[in-house]
C-alpha positions in Angstrom: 11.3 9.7 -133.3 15.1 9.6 -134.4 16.4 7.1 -136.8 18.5 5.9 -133.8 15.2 5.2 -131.6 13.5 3.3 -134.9 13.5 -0.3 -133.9 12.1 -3.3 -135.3 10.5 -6.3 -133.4 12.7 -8.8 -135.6 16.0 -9.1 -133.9 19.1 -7.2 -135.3 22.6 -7.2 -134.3 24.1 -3.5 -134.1 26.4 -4.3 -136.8 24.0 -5.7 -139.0 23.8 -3.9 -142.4 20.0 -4.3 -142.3 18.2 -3.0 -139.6 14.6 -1.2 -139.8 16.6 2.0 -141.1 17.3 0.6 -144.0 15.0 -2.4 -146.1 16.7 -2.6 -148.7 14.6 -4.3 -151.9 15.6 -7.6 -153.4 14.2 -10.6 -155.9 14.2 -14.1 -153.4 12.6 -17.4 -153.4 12.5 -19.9 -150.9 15.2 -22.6 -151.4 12.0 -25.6 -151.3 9.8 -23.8 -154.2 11.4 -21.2 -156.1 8.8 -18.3 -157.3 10.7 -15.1 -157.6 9.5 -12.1 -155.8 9.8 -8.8 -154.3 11.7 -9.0 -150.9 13.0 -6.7 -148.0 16.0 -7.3 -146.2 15.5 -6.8 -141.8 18.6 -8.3 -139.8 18.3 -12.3 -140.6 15.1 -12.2 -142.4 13.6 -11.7 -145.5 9.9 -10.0 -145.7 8.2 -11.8 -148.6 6.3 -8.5 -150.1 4.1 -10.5 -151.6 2.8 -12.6 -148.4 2.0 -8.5 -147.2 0.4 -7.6 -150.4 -1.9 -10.5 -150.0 -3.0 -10.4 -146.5 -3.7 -6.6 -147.8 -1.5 -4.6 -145.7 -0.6 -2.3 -148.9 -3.6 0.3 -148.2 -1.9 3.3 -149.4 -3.6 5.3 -152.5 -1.1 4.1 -155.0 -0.2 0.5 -153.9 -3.8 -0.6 -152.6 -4.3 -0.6 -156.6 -0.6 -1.9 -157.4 -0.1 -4.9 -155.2 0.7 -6.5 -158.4 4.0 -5.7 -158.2 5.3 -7.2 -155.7 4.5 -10.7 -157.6 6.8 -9.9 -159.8 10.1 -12.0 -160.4 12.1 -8.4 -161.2 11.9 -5.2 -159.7 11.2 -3.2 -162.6 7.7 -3.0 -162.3 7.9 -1.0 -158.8 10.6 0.7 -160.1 8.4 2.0 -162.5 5.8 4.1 -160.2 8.6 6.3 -159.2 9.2 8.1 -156.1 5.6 8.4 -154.7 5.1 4.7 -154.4 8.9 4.2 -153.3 7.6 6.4 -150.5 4.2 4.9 -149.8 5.8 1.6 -149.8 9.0 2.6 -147.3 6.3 3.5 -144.6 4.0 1.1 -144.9 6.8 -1.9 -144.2 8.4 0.3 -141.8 5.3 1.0 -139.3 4.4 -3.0 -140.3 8.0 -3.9 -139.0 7.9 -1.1 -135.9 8.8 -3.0 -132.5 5.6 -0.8 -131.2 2.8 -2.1 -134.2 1.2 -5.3 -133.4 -0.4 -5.7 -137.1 2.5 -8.3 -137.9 4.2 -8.9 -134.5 1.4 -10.3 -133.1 0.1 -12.4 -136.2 1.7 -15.6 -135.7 0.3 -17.0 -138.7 1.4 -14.1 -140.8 4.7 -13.8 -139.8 5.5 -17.6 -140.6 4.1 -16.9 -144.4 6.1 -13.4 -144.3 9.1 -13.5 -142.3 11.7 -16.3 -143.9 15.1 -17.2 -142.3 17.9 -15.9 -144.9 18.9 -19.5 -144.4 16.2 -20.3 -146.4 16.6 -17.5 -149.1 18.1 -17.7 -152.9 18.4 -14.4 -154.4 18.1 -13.7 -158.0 19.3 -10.6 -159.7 16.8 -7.7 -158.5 16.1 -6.4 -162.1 16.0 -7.3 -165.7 18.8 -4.9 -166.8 18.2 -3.3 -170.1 21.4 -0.9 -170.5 24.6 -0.8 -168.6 26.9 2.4 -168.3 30.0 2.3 -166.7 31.3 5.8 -166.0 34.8 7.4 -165.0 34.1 9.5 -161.9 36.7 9.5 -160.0 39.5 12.1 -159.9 41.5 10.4 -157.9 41.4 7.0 -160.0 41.7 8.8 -163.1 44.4 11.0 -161.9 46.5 7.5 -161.2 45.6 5.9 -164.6 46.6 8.4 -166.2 50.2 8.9 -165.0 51.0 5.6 -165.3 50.3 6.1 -169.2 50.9 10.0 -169.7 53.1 11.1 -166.9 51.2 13.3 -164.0 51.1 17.0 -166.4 48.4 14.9 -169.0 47.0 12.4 -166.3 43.7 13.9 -167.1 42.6 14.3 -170.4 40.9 17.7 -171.3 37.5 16.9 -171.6 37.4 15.0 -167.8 37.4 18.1 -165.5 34.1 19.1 -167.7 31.8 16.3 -168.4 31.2 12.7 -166.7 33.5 10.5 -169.1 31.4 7.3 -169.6 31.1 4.3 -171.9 28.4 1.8 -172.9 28.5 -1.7 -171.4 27.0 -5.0 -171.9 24.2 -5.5 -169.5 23.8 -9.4 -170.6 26.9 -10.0 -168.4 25.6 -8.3 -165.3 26.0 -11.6 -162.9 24.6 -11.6 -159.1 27.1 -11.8 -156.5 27.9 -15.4 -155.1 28.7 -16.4 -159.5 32.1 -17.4 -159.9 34.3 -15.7 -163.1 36.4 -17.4 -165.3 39.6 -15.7 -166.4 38.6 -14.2 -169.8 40.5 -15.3 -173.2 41.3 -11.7 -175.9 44.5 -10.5 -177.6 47.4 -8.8 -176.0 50.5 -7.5 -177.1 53.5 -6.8 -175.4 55.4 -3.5 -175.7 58.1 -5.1 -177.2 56.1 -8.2 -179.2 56.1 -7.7 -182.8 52.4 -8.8 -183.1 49.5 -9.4 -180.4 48.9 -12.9 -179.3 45.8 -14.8 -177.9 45.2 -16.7 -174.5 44.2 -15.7 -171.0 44.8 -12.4 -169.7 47.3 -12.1 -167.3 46.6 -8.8 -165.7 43.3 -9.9 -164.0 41.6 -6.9 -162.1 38.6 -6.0 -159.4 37.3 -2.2 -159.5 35.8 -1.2 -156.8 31.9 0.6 -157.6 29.1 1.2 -156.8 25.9 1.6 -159.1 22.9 2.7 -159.4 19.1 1.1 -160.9 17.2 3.7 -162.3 13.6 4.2 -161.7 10.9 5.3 -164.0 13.4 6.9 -166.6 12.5 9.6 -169.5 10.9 9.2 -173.1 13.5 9.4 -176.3 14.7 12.9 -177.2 14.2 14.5 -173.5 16.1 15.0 -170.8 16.4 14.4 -167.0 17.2 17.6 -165.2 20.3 17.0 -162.4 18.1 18.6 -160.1 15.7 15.9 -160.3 17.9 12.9 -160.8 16.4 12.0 -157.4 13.2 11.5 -159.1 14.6 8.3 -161.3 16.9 7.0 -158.8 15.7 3.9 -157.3 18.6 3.0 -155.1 22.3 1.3 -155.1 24.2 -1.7 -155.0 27.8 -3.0 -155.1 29.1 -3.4 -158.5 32.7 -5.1 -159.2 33.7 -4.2 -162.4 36.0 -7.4 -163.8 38.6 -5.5 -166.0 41.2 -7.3 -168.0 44.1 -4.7 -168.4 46.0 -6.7 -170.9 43.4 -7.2 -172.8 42.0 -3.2 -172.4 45.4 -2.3 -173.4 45.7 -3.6 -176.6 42.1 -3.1 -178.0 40.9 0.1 -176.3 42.0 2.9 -178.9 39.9 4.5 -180.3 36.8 3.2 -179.4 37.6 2.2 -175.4 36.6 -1.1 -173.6 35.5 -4.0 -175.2 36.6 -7.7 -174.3 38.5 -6.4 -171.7 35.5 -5.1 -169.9 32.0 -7.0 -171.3 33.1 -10.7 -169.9 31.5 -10.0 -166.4 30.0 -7.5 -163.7 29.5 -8.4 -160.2 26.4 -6.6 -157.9 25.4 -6.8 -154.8 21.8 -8.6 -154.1 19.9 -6.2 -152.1 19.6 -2.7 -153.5 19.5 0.2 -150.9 17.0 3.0 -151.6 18.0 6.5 -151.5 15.7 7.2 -148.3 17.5 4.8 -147.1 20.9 6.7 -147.4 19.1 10.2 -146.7 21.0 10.4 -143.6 24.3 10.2 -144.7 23.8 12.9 -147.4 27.2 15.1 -147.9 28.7 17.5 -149.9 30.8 15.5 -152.8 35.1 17.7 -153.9 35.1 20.9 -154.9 34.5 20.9 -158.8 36.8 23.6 -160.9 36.2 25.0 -163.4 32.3 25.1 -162.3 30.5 22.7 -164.7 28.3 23.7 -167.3 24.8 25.1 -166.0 22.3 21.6 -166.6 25.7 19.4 -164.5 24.9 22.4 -161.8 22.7 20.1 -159.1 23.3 21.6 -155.6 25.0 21.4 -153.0 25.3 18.1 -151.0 24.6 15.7 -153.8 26.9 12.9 -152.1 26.7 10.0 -149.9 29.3 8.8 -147.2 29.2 5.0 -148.0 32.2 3.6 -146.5 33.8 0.9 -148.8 36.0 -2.2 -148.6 37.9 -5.1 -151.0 39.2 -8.1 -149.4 40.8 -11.0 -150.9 41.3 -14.4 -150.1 43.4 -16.5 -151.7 43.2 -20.4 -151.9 46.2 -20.8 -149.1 44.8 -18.3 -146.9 42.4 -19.6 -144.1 40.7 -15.7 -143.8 40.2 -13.0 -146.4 42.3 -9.8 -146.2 41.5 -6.2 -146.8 43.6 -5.0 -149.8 41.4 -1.0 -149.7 39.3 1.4 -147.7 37.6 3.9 -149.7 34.5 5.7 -149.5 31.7 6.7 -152.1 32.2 10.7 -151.2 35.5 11.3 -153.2 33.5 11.1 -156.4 34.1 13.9 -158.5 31.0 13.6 -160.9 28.0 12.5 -158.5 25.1 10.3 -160.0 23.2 13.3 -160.5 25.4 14.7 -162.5 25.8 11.3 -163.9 22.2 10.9 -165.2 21.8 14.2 -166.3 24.9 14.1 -168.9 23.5 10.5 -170.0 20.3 12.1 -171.1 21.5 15.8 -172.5 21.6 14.5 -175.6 17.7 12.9 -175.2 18.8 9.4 -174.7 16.1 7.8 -172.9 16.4 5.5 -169.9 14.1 2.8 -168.6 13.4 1.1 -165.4 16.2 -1.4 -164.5 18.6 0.2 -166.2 22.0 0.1 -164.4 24.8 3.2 -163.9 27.8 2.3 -162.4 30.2 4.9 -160.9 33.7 3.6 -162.2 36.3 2.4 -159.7 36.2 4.5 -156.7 39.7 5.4 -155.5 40.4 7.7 -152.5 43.5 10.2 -152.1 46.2 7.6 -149.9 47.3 4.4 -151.4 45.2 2.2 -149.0 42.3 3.7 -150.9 42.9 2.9 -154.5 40.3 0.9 -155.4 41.5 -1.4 -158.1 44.6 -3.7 -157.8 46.1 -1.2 -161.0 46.3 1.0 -158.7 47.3 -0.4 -155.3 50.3 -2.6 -157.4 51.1 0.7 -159.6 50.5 -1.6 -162.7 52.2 -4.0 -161.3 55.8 -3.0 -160.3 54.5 -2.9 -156.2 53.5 -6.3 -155.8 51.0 -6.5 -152.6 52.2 -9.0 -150.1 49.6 -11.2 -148.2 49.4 -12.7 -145.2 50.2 -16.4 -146.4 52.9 -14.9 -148.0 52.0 -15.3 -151.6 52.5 -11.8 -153.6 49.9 -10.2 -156.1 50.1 -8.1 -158.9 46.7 -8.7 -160.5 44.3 -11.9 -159.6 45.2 -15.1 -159.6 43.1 -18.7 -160.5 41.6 -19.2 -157.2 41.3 -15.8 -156.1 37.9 -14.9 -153.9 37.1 -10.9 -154.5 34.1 -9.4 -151.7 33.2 -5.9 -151.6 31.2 -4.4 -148.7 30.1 -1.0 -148.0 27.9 0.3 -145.4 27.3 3.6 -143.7 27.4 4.4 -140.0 24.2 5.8 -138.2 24.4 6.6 -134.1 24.0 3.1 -133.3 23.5 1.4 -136.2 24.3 0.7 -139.4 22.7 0.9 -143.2 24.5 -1.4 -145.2 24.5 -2.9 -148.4 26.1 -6.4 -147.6 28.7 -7.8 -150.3 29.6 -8.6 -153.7 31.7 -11.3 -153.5 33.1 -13.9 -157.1 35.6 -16.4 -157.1 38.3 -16.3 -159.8 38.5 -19.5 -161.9 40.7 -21.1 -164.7 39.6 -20.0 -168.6 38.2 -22.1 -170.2 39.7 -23.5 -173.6 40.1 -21.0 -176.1 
């Protein structure tokens, strides 16, 4: 049977970003008693993993003796069993939620324990996140940052073209989608201010990303191969990156983001698995020169994820789409990504969160941070209420989608979505 033939007996719209092709994994509670646990997304409808662990349905070798974990108010645990029990799992809920099974389709009783309206549904972030790394992958994005600043002959700095440029972020700021942001407070200078001053920042910025939880990680002082960075990645989400260019201006050299960058990160609620996105597996851009040998993964190590940012201002009655990219124009891939991180013999653990850094294609309408699409601000975008932008404003509604397009239907990962408001007092 083709993934196109897969169908579930819960109804889904051909548009829906969660049909049977895809369950992605989630933390939910019902709205009238909220006890965190491990969910799966299909069309409207939340399966409670737990109601299924309990009625016993989890007979496989690995989780008949691991139910445990889907009881849990973070995904970490399952994370932690690696790819085998990702696996295990994925079939089980798939032949469970087969339109041809009549284990849970014909279990009235069962399905009104297992099967809750996303009506009825709070989400919580899907994992405690120990470490956040924000990387710099795109050529494209860094190519456009850095002739604004250098000129185009140094846009790219010489280290970029050989290693995955990255930096350390603060994971206690990683905020579910749905939380609105206040406008952070730091130092700026202006280029012609004799000394920095202190307020809100005034360059307010989305970037556009996508990230990635990692699964059961690597002990300190070893290292995780690129060829089997498939082995450790759980599975994607949406990340908006909050960036305060004012702010990241003044303070960056020489140590790079700080304030600027560590006020808030937006994610997605439902995390996508990679067998998930198996499908939609492509070849990423040519590299040159040919990365070092352990950044040598294979061929095919990307995904095509289409991607969108809309805004909505407060006078506009519908959002608007401001950029079309798509995950493939990476240059450094998460392979690549995970196996520079540990080189050195870092170790990762489960939860742990890697996000790609803004995701900018190769026309305008593909820049993926408003940096980019206002060309630091000397192209205002217009909107259709008429207001202009240069960077957000108070009141300002950010939503990222992505999704990627099977033969007649879809495996999506929904949005991340944060409303802009006033700071607060400094």
């Amino acid at each position: 049977m083709t993934d196109s033939q897969l169908l579930s007996f819960v109804p889904v719209h051909p548009d829906s970003h969660f049909p049977i092709q895809n369950l992605p994994y989630g933390i939910f509670c019902h709205v009238r008693s909220c006890m965190p646990r491990v969910g799966v997304r299909i069309g409207d409808y939340v399966l409670d993993l737990a109601a299924v662990a309990r009625a016993g349905l989890f007979d496989g070798p690995i989780l008949s003796r691991q139910q445990a974990v889907f009881l849990q108010p973070q995904l970490n645990a399952f994370m932690a069993l690696g790819r085998p029990a990702w696996q295990e799992a994925r079939a089980t809920i798939q032949a469970l939620l087969r339109a041809d099974n009549p284990t849970l389709r014909d279990n009235a009783a069962l399905r009104r324990l297992a099967l809750i309206d996303i009506r009825n549904v709070q989400m919580h972030l899907p994992a405690a996140i120990g470490d956040y790394t924000d990387f710099y992958s795109s050529r494209e994005h860094a190519f456009n940052v850095g002739t604004m600043f250098r000129g185009p002959e140094k846009a790219l700095l010489p280290n970029w073209r050989h290693l995955p440029v990255a930096y350390h972020g603060r994971a206690s700021s990683v905020v579910l989608s749905g939380r609105d942001i206040h406008r952070p407070l730091g130092q700026t200078k202006a280029d012609e201010a004799p000394a920095p001053s202190f307020g809100p920042s005034r360059s307010l910025d989305f970037e556009l990303e996508m990230g990635f939880f990692i699964g059961p990680g690597n002990e300190l002082g070893t290292a995780i191969a690129a060829a089997e960075a498939d082995e450790h990645i759980f599975g994607l989400v949406l990340v908006n990156d909050w960036s305060a260019r004012d702010i990241q201006k003044w303070e960056y050299q020489p140590l790079g983001p700080f304030l600027a960058k560590n006020f808030a990160t937006s994610i997605s609620p439902w995390v996508v698995t990679l067998a998930a996105l198996a499908p939609f597996r492509c070849a990423g851009p040519a590299q040159a020169p040919e990365p070092l040998p352990y950044l040598r993964p294979g061929r095919d190590q990307a995904y095509d994820i289409q991607l969108e940012v809309a805004l909505q201002s407060r006078q506009m009655s519908a959002p608007q789409v401001l950029c079309r990219s798509n995950f493939r124009y990476l240059y450094w891939n998460m392979a690549q990504q995970l196996a520079h991180h540990t080189v050195n013999g870092c170790n990762t653990r489960p939860g742990d969160l890697l996000a790609s850094g803004t995701i900018s294609g190769p026309t305008p309408d593909s820049y993926g941070s408003m940096l980019e699409l206002t060309w630091r601000g000397t192209k205002p975008l217009t909107l259709a209420s008429g207001e202009t932008r240069t960077f957000l404003r108070d009141g300002d509604r950010v939503t990222m989608t992505g999704w990627c397009q099977g033969n007649g239907y879809r495996v999506g990962f929904g949005e991340v979505t944060g409303l802009v408001l006033p700071a607060r007092s400094g």
